[in-house]
C-alpha positions as CSV (number, residue, x, y, z in Angstrom):
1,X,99.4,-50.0,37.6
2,X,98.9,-53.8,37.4
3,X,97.1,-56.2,35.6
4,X,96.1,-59.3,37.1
5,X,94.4,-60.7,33.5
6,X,95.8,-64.3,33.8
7,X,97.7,-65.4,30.3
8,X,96.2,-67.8,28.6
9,X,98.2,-70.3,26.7
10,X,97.3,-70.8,22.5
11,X,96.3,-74.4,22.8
12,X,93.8,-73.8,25.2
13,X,92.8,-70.5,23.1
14,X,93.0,-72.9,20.3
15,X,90.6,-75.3,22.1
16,X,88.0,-72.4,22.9
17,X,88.0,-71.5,19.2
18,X,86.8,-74.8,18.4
19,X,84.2,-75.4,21.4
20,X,83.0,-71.7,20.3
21,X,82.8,-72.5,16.4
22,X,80.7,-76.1,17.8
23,X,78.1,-73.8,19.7
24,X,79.2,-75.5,23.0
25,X,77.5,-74.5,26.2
26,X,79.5,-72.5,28.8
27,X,79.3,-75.4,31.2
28,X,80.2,-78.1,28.1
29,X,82.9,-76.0,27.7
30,X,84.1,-75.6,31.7
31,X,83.8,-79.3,31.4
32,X,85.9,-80.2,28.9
33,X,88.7,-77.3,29.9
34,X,88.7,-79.2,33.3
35,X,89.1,-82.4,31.8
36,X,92.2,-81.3,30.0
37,X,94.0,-79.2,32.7
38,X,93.5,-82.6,35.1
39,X,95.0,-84.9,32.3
40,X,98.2,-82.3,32.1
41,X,98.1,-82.3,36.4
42,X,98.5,-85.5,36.0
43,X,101.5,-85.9,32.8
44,X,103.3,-83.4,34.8
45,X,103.9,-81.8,31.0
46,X,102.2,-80.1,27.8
47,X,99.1,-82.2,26.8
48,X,100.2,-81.8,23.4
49,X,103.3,-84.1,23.9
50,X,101.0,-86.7,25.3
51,X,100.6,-90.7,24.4
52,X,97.6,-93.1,24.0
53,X,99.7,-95.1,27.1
54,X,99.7,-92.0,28.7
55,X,96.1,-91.4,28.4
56,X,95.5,-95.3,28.8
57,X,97.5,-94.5,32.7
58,X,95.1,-91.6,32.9
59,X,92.2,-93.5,33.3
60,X,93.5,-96.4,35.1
61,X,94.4,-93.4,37.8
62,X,90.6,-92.5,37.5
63,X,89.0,-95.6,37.8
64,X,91.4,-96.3,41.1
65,X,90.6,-93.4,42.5
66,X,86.9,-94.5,42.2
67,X,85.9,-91.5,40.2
68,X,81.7,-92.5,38.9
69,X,81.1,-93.8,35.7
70,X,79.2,-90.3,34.5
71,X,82.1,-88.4,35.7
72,X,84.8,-90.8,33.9
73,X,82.5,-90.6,30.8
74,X,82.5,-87.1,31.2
75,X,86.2,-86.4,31.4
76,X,87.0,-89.0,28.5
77,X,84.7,-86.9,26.3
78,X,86.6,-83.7,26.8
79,X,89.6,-85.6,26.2
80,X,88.3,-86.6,22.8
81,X,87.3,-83.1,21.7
82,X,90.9,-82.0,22.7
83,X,93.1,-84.6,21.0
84,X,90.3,-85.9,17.9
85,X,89.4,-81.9,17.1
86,X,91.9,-79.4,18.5
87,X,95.3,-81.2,18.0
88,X,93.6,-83.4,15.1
89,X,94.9,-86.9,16.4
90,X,92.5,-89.2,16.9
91,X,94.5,-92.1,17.2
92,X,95.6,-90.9,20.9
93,X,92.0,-92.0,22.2
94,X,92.1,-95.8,21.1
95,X,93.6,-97.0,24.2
96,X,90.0,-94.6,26.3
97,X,87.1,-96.2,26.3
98,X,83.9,-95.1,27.9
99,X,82.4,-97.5,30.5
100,X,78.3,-99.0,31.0
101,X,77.0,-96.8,33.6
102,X,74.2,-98.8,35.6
103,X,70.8,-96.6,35.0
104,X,68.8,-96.6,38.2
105,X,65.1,-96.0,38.2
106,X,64.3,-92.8,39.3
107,X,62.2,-92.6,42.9
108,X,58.8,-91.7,42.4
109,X,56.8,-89.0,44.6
110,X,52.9,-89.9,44.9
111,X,50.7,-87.4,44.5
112,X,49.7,-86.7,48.0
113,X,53.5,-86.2,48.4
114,X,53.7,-82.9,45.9
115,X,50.7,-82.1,47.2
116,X,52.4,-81.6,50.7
117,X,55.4,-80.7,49.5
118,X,53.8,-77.8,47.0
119,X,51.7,-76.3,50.0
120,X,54.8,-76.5,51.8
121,X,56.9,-74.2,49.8
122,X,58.5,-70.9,51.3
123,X,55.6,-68.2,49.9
124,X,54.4,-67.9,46.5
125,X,57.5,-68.0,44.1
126,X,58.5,-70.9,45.6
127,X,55.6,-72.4,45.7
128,X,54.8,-71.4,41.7
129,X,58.4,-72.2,40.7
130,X,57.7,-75.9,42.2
131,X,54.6,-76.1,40.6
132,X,56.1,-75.2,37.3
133,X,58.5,-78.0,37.5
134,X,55.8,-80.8,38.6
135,X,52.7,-79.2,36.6
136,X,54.7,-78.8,33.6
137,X,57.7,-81.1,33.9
138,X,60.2,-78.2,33.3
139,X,64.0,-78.9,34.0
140,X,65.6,-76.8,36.8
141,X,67.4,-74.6,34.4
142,X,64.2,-74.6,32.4
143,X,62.2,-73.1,35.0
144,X,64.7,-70.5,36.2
145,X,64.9,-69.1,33.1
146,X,61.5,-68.3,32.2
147,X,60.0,-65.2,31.6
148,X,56.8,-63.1,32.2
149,X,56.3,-63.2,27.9
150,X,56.9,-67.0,27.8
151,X,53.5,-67.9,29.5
152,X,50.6,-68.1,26.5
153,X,47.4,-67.8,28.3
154,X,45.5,-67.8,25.7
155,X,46.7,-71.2,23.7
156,X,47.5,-72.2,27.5
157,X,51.0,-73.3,27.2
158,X,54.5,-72.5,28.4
159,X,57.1,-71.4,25.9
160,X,60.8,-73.4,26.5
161,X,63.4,-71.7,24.8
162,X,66.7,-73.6,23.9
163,X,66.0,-76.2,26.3
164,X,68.5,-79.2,26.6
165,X,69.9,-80.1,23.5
166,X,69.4,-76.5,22.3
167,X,65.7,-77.2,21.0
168,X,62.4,-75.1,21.7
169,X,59.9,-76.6,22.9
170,X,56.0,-76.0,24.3
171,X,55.0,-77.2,27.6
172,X,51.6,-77.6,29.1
173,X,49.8,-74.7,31.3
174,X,47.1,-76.1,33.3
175,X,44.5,-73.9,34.9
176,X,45.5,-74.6,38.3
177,X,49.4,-74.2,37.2
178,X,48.0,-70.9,35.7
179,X,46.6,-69.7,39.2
180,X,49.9,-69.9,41.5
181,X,51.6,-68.5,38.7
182,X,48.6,-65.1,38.7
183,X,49.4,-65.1,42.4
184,X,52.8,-64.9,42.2
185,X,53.1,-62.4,39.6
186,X,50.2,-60.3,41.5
187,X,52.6,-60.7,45.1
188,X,56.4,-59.8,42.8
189,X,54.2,-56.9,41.1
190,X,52.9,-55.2,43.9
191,X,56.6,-55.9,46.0
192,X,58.3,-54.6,42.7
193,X,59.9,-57.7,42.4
194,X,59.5,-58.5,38.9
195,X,60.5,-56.1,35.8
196,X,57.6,-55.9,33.1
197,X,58.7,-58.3,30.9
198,X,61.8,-59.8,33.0
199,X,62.6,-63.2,34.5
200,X,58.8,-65.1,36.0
201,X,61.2,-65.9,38.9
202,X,63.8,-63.4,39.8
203,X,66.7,-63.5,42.3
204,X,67.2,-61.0,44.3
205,X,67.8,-58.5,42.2
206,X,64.9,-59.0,39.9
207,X,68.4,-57.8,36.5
208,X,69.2,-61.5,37.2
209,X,67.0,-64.8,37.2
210,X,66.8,-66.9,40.4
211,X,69.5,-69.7,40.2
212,X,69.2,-73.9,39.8
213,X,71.0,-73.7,43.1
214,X,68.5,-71.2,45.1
215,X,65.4,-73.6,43.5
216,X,66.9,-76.8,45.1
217,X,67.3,-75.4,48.2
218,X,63.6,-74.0,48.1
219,X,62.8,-77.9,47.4
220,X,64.3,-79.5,50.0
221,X,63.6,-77.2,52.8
222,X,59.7,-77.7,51.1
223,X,60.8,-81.5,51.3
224,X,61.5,-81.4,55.0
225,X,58.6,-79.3,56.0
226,X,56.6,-81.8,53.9
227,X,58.3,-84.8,56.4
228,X,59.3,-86.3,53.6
229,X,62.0,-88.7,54.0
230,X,62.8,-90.5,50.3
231,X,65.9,-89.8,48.3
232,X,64.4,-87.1,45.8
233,X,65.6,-83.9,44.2
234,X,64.4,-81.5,42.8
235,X,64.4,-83.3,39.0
236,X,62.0,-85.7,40.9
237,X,59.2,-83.4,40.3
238,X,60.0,-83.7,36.8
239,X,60.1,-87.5,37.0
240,X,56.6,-87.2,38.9
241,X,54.7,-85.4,36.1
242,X,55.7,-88.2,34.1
243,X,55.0,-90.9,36.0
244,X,51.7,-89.3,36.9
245,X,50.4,-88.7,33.5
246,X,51.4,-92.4,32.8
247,X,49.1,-93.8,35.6
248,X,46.6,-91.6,33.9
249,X,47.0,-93.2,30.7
250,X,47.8,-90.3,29.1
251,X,49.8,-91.5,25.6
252,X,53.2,-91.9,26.0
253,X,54.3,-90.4,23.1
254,X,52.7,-87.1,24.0
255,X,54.6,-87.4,27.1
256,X,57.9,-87.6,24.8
257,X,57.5,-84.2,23.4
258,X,56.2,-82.7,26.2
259,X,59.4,-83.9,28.3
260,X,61.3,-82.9,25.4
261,X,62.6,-86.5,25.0
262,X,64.5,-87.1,21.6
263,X,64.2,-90.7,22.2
264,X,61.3,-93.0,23.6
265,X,63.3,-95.1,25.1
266,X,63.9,-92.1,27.6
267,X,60.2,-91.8,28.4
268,X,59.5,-95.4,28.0
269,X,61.2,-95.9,31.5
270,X,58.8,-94.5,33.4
271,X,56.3,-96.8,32.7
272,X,58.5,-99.3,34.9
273,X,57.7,-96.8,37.8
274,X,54.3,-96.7,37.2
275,X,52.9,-98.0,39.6
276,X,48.8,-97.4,39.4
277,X,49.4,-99.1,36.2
278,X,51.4,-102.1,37.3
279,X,48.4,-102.5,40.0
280,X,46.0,-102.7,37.3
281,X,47.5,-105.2,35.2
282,X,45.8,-108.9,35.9
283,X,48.5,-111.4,37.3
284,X,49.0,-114.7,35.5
285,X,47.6,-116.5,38.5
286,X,44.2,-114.7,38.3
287,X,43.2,-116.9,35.4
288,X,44.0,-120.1,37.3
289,X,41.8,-122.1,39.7
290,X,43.8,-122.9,42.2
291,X,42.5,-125.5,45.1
292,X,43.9,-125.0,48.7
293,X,45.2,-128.2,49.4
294,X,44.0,-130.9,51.0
C-alpha cells in the first residue's frame, strides 16, 4: 500500500505555525505560501540562504515581467512575513519596497440598470442573492455565506459574521429586500433546497453554500440579459448601494459602518461618483452675468 501524502518541508511547516498562531485566512495564507515557493523558483535554492540582492533581483524580475502593482504588493507582503516573522530577519526586506498603485474610480450602475439587471436574474436565488448584494451592499463572500438564522426580521437587519477584516457587522434589510428573500426561501423550501437552518443560498448540494464564483457568473449572464455593456462586476452592486444612498443624501458616515469601512476615506470616494449630487451643485458661473457679446 502507498501513500501519496506529499512531505512537507519544516520551514514551510514552520511558516504555517506562524500564519496559524496570527489567525491568517486560508487564502492570506495560500497567498503568502505562493509568494515564497515563486521567490525559491526563482533562487534556484533554499529561501533560507537568500540575500536582500537576491530579493532586490526578485522584484526587478517582477516588475519586467509586468506583473500589477496589487499583485507585486501582494507577493512582497508574503515575502515579509517569511523572512521579518518565520526566519526572524528583517533586514533581508530593505532592498523590497511596495509600489503606489493608481486607485481607479469604480463604474457606477444607475438605478434603472439594477433594476434590469435584478429582474433579469436566472430565478429567484439569483435574483435574491443579487439583491442582497445591491440592497444591502454585502461583499460576494459576504453574501454566499449567509444563513437562514442571520436575517432579523423583526429589528429588520442582516447579521454579517466575520466579514473582511474579521469584524461583525449589521447590514440593512429593506422591506422589498425582505420580499425576494420570502420568495426564495418559500421556492428552496418547497424544492427541499435549503436545510432548516443551513446556508440562505445553497449550492447544489444545499451541505455546502453557493460559491463567490457560481454568484459572478449568475451576475454577468443577468448583466448580458440586462444588455448591459459597461465594465462592471459583481462588487459593482456593492459600489451602487453606495453611490445610491449618497445621491440620496443619506449621511455618509452611516454609509461607513454599514459598508463596513474602517476608514472614511474608503467611503468618502464615492461621493466623486455621485453623480445626482454633482448635478445639483450650482456652478461658479451661475452667479455671474454674463453678456453675449457684441
Amino acid at each position: 500500500m502507498t501513500q501519496n501524502t506529499k512531505t512537507i518541508s519544516p520551514l514551510r511547516q514552520r511558516m504555517t505555525e506562524d500564519m496559524v498562531l496570527r489567525k491568517l485566512s486560508p487564502k492570506t495564507q495560500a497567498a503568502y505560501i505562493r509568494a515564497v515557493k515563486n521567490f525559491t523558483r526563482f533562487i534556484r535554492r533554499s529561501p533560507d540562504t537568500a540575500s536582500a540582492e537576491d530579493l532586490r533581483q526578485f522584484q526587478l524580475y517582477l516588475v519586467g515581467q509586468g506583473i500589477a502593482s496589487g499583485n507585486l504588493n501582494s507577493t512582497i507582503t508574503g515575502l515579509k512575513f517569511f523572512f521579518e516573522t518565520t526566519l526572524g530577519r528583517p533586514e533581508l526586506m530593505t532592498k523590497m519596497s511596495h509600489v503606489y498603485e493608481p486607485r481607479k474610480l469604480p463604474v457606477i450602475l444607475g438605478l434603472e440598470e439594477v433594476t434590469h439587471l435584478l429582474q433579469s436574474a436566472g430565478g429567484p436565488k439569483y435574483q435574491a442573492a443579487l439583491g442582497v448584494a445591491y440592497g444591502a451592499g454585502l461583499r460576494a463572500s459576504e453574501v454566499v455565506h449567509l444563513t437562514t438564522g442571520d436575517i432579523d426580521r423583526e429589528r429588520m437587519v442582516i447579521r454579517v459574521e466575520q466579514g473582511k477584516g474579521k469584524r461583525d457587522r449589521y447590514a440593512m434589510l429593506s422591506p422589498t429586500l425582505l420580499e425576494l428573500l420570502d420568495t426564495w426561501c418559500q421556492h428552496a423550501r418547497a424544492q427541499r433546497q435549503m436545510l432548516p437552518g443551513g446556508w440562505l443560498f445553497p449550492g447544489q448540494n444545499p451541505v455546502n453554500p453557493l460559491t463567490t464564483r457560481q454568484l459572478a457568473r449568475a451576475f454577468h449572464l443577468a448583466r448580458k440579459a440586462a444588455g448591459i455593456d459597461k465594465a462592471v462586476s459583481l462588487h459593482s452592486m456593492r459600489h451602487a448601494f453606495a453611490t445610491h444612498l449618497l445621491e440620496h443624501h443619506e449621511d455618509i458616515r452611516i454609509i461607513q459602518v454599514l459598508l463596513g469601512h474602517k476608514k472614511i476615506e474608503n467611503t468618502a470616494r464615492y461621493s466623486q461618483v455621485a453623480a445626482k449630487l454633482l448635478r445639483e451643485v450650482k456652478g461658479p458661473l451661475e452667479y455671474l452675468e454674463i453678456k453675449p457679446p457684441v
